[in-house]
KEKOL-75335 format. One record per residue (C-alpha): x, y, z; chain; residue number from 1. Coordinates in nm, 2 decimals. Example, Ala and Ser with C-alpha at 12.3 -4.5 7.8 and 13.67 -1.06 7.14 Angstrom:
# residues 2
+--------+--------+--------+--------+-----+
|     c1 |     c2 |     c3 | cadena | num |
+--------+--------+--------+--------+-----+
|   1.23 |  -0.45 |   0.78 |      A |   1 |
|   1.37 |  -0.11 |   0.71 |      A |   2 |
+--------+--------+--------+--------+-----+
This chain:
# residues 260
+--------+--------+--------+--------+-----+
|     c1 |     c2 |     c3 | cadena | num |
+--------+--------+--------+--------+-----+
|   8.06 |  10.19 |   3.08 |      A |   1 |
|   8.38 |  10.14 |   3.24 |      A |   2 |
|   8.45 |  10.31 |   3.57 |      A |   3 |
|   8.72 |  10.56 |   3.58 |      A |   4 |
|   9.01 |  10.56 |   3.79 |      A |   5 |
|   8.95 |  10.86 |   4.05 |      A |   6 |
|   9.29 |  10.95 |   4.13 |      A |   7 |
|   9.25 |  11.28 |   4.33 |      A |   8 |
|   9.01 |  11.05 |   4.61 |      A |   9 |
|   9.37 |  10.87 |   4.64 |      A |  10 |
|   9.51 |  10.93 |   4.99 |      A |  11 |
|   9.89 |  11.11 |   5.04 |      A |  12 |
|  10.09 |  11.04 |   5.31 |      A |  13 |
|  10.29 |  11.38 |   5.35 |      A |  14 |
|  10.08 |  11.46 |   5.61 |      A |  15 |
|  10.03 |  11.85 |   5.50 |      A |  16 |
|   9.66 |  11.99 |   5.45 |      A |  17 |
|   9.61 |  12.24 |   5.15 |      A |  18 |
|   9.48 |  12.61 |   5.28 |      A |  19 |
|   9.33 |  12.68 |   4.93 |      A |  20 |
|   9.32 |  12.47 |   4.60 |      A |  21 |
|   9.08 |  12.53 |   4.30 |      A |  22 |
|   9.06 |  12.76 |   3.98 |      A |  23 |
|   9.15 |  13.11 |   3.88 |      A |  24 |
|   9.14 |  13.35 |   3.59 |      A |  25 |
|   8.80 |  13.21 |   3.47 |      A |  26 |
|   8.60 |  13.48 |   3.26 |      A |  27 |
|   8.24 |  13.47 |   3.35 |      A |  28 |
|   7.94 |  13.76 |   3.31 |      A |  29 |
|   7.80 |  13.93 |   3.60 |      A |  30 |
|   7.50 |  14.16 |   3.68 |      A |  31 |
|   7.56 |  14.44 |   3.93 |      A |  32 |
|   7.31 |  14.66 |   4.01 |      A |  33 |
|   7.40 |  15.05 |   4.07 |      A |  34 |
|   7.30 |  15.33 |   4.33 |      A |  35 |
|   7.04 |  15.45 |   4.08 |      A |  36 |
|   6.84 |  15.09 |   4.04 |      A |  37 |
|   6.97 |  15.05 |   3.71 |      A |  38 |
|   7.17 |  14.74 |   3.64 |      A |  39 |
|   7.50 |  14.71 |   3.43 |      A |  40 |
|   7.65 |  14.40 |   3.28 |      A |  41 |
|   7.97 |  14.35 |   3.28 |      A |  42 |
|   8.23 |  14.07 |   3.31 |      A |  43 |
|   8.47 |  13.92 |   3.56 |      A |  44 |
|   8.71 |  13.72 |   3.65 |      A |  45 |
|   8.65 |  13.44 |   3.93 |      A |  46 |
|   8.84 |  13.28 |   4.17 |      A |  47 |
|   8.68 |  12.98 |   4.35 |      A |  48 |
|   8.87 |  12.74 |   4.59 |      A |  49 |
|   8.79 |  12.53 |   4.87 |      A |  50 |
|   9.07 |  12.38 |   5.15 |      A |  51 |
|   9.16 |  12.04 |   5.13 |      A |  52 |
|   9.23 |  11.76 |   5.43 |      A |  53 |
|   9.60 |  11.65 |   5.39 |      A |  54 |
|   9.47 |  11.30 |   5.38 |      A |  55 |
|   9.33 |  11.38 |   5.02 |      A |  56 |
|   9.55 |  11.38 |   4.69 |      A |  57 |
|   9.38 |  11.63 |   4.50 |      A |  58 |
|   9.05 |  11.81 |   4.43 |      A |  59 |
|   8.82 |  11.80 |   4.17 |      A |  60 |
|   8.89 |  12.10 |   3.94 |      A |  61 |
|   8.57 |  12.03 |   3.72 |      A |  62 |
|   8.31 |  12.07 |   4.05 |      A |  63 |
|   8.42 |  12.45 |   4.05 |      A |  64 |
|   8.35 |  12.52 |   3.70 |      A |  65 |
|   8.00 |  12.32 |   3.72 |      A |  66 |
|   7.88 |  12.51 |   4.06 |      A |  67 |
|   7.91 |  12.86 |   3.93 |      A |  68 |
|   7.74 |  12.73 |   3.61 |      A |  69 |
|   7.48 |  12.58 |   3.81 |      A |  70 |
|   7.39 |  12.96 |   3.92 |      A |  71 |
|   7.27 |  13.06 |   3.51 |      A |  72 |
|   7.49 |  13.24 |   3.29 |      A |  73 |
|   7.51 |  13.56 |   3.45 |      A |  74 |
|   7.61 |  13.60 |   3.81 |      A |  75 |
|   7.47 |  13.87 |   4.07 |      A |  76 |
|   7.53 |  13.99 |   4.41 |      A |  77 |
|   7.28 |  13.67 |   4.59 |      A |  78 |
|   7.47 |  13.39 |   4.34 |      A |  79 |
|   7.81 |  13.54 |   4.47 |      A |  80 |
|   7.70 |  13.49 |   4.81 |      A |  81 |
|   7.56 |  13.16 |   4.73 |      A |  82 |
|   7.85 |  13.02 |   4.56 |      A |  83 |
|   8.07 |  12.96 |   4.82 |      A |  84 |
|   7.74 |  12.73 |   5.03 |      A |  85 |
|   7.78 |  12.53 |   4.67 |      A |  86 |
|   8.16 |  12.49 |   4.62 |      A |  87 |
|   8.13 |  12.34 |   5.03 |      A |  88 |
|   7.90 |  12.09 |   4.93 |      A |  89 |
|   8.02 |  11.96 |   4.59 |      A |  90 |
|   8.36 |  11.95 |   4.65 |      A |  91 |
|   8.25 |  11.83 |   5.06 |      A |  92 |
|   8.50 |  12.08 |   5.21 |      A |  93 |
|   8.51 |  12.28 |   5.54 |      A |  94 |
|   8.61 |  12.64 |   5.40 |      A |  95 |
|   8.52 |  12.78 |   5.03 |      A |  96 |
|   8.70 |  13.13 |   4.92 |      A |  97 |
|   8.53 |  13.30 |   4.61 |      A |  98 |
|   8.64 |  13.59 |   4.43 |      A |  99 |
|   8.55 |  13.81 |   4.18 |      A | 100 |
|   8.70 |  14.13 |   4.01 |      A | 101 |
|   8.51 |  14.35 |   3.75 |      A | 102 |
|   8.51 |  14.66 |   3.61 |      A | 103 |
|   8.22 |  14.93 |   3.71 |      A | 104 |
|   8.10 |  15.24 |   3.52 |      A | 105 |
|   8.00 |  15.58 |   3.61 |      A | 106 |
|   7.86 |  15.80 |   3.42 |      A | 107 |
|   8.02 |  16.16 |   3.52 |      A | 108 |
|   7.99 |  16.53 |   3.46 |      A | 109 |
|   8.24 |  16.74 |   3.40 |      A | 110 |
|   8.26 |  16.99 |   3.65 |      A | 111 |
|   8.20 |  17.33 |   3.39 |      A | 112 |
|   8.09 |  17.18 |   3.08 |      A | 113 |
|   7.86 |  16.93 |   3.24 |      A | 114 |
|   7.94 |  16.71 |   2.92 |      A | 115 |
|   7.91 |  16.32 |   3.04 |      A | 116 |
|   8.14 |  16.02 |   3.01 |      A | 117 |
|   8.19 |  15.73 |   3.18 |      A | 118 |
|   8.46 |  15.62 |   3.38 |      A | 119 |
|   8.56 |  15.29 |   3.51 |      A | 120 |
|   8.66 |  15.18 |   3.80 |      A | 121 |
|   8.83 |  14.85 |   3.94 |      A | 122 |
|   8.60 |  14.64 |   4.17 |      A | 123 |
|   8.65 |  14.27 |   4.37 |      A | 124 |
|   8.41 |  14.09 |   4.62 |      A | 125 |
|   8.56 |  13.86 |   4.83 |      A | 126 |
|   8.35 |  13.60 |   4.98 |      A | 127 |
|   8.46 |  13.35 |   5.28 |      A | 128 |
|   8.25 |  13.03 |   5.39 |      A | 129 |
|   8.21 |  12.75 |   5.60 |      A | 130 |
|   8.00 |  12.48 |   5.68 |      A | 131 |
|   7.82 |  12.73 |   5.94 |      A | 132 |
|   7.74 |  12.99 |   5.67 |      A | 133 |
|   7.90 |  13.34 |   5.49 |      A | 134 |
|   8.19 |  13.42 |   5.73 |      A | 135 |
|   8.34 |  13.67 |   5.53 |      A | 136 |
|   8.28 |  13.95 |   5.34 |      A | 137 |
|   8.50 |  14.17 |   5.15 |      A | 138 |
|   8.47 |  14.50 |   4.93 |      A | 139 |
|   8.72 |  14.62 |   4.72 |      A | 140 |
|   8.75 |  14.93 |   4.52 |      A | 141 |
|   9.02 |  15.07 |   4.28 |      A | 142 |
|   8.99 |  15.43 |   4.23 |      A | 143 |
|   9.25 |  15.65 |   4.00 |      A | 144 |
|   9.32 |  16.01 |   4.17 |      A | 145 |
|   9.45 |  16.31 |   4.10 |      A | 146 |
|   9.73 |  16.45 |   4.35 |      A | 147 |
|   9.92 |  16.73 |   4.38 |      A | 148 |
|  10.21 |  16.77 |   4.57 |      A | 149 |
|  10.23 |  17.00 |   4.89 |      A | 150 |
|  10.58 |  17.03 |   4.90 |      A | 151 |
|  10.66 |  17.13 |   4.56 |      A | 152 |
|  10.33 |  17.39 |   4.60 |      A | 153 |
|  10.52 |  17.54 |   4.90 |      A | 154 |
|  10.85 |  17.59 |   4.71 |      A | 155 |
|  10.79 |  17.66 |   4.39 |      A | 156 |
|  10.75 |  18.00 |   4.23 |      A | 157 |
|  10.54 |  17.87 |   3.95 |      A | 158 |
|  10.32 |  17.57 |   3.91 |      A | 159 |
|  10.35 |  17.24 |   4.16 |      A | 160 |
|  10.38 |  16.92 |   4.02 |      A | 161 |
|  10.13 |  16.65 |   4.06 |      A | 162 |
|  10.02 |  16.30 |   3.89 |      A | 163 |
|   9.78 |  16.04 |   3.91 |      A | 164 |
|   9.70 |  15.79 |   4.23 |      A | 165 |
|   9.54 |  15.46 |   4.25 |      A | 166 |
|   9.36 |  15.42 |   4.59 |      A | 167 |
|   9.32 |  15.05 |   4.66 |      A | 168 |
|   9.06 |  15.07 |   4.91 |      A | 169 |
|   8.90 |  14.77 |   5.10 |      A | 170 |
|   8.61 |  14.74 |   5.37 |      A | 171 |
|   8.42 |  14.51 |   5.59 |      A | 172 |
|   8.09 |  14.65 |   5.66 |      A | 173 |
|   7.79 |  14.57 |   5.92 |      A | 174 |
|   7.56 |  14.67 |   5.64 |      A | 175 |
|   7.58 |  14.69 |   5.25 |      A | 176 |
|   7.77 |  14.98 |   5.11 |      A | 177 |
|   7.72 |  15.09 |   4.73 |      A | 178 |
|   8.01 |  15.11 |   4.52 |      A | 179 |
|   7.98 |  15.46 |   4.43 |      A | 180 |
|   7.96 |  15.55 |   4.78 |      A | 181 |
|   8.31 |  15.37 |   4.84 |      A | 182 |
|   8.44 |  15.53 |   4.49 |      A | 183 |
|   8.26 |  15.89 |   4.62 |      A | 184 |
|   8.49 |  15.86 |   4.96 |      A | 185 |
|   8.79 |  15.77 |   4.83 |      A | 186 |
|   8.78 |  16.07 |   4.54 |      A | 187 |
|   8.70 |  16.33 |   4.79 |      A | 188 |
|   9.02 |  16.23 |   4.98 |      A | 189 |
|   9.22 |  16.31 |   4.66 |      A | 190 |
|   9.34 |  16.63 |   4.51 |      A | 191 |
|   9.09 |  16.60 |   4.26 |      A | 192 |
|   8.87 |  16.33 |   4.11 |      A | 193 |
|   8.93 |  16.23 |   3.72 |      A | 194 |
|   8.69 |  16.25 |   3.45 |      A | 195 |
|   8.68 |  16.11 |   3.07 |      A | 196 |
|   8.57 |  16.44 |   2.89 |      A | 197 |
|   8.75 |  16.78 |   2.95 |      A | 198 |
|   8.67 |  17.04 |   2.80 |      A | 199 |
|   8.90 |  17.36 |   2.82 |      A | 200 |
|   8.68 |  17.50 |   3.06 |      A | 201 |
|   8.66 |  17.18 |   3.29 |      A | 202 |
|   9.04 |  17.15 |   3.25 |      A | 203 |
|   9.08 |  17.51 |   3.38 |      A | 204 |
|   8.90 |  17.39 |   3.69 |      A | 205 |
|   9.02 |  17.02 |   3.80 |      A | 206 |
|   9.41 |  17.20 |   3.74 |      A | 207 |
|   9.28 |  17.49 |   4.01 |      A | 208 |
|   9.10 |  17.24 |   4.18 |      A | 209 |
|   9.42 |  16.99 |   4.24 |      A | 210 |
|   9.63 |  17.31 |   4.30 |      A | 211 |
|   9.38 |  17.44 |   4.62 |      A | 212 |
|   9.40 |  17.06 |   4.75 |      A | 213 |
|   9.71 |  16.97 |   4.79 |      A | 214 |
|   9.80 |  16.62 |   4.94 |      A | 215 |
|  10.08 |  16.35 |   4.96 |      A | 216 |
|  10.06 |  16.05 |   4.96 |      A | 217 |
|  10.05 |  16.00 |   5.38 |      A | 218 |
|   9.73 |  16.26 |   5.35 |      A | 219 |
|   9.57 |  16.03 |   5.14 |      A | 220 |
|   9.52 |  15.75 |   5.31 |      A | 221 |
|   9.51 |  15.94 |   5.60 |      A | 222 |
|   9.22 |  16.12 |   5.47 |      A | 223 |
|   9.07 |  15.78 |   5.37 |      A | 224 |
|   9.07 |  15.63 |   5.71 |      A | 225 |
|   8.94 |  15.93 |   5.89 |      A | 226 |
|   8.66 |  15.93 |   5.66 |      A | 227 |
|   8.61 |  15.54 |   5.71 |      A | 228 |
|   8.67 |  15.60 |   6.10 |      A | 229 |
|   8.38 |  15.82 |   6.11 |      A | 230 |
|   8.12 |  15.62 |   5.83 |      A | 231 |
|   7.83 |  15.41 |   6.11 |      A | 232 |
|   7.90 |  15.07 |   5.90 |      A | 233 |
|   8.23 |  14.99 |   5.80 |      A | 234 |
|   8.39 |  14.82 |   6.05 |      A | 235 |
|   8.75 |  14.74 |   5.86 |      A | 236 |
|   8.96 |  14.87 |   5.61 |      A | 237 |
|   9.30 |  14.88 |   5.42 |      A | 238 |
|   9.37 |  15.14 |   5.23 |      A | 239 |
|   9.65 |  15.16 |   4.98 |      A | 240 |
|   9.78 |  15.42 |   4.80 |      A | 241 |
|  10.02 |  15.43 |   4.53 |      A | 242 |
|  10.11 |  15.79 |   4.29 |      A | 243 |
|  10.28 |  15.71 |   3.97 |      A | 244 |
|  10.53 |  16.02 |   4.01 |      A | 245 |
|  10.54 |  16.30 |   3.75 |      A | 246 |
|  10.90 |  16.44 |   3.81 |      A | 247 |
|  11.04 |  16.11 |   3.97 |      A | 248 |
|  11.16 |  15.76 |   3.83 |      A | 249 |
|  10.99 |  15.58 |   4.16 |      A | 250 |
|  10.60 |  15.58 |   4.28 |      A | 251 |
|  10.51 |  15.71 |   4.61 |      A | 252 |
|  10.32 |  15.43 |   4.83 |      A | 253 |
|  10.11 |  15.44 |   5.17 |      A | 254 |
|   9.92 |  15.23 |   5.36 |      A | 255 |
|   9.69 |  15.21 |   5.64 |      A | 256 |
|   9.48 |  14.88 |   5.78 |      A | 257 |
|   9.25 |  14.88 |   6.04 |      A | 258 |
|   9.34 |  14.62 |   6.33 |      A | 259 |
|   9.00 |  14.33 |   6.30 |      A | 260 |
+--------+--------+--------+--------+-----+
């Protein structure tokens, strides 16, 4: 068989080294296994990239694809943190970044009824490597709110308005952290949490609920950080919060990081 011209091992002379090169938007399955030992399937989208030396062309876009198919068909939490060990050795690079962003399911209670429905929630690991091992390790969580404002509470004769929030929320962590623990923060930082099934009696209670919590935007992540100051293993975070206003044509943002 006739060899094939390898023209990403050609060398370029602009002198200017790549941070990140490789492949995004690829749909792959993934096991993740919840607080209560049951595991749910569910699929994500991956990110994988490696750096690349400036002496180097291009990179091999095909080695990506084969090293997270070289883990099975289904990914979990050891392959994730495995992958980027393989992406440094096929595609012989320094640093790998691997990423990937799912959706995850709880099943919730109303608060009356007690009826159950699941909700979903937004999630992304974010995994750093180099040649020395896992240097990186990053939790993300997207979690919809309910908010209510304070302002319009104090002014108003009648009613306040409020909307719904979506807390970005990131972490670093000295030890593993479940998801729904992360969710479970972030929703008690909120007016009120948000359920799929409301019954009348249920709505009745997250509207009086919202109403005794009031909180803007700046007491959301503010509530978020205090609650991550004080929690014995995360050792980062960002948190981001944006509320898609109800009697405005703008959203309300905030956001506080944790100095590394």
């Amino acid at each position: 068989m006739q060899e094939l011209k390898d023209t990403q091992n050609e060398c370029d002379d602009r002198c200017l080294p790549i941070d990140r090169v490789g492949v995004k938007g690829l749909r792959f399955p993934v096991e993740v296994r919840d607080k209560g030992g049951s595991v749910q399937r569910t699929v994500a989208t991956v990110s994988l990239a490696v750096d690349l030396p400036a002496h180097f062309k291009g990179t091999h876009m095909s080695r990506f694809v084969e090293a997270l198919h070289s883990h099975g068909g289904c990914l979990d939490v050891h392959s994730i943190l495995a992958l980027p060990r393989e992406l440094l050795k096929r595609l012989d690079a320094r640093k790998a970044h691997f990423e990937i962003q799912f959706p995850f399911f709880l099943s919730k209670p109303a608060p009356v009824s007690g009826i159950v429905g699941l909700l979903d929630y937004e999630v992304r690991f974010e995994v750093d490597a180099s040649a020395e091992g896992v240097t990186d390790f990053v939790v993300t969580v997207m979690v919809p709110v309910t908010t209510l404002c304070p302002c319009s509470k104090a002014i108003s004769d009648r009613g306040a308005h409020n909307q719904r929030g979506l807390v970005t929320y990131a972490v670093r962590s000295s030890k593993p952290i479940w998801i729904e623990d992360l969710i479970a923060l972030v929703e008690r930082s909120a007016s009120c949490e948000l359920f799929s099934i409301l019954k009348r009696v249920d709505e009745k209670a997250v509207t009086e609920r919202a109403y005794d919590n009031p909180v803007f935007v700046e007491d959301l992540v503010r509530n978020v950080a205090s609650r991550s100051n004080a929690h014995a293993t995360i050792t980062w975070y960002r948190v981001e919060a944006e509320n898609h206003e109800s009697i405005h044509n703008h959203n309300a943002y905030a956001v506080i990081e944790k100095p590394r």
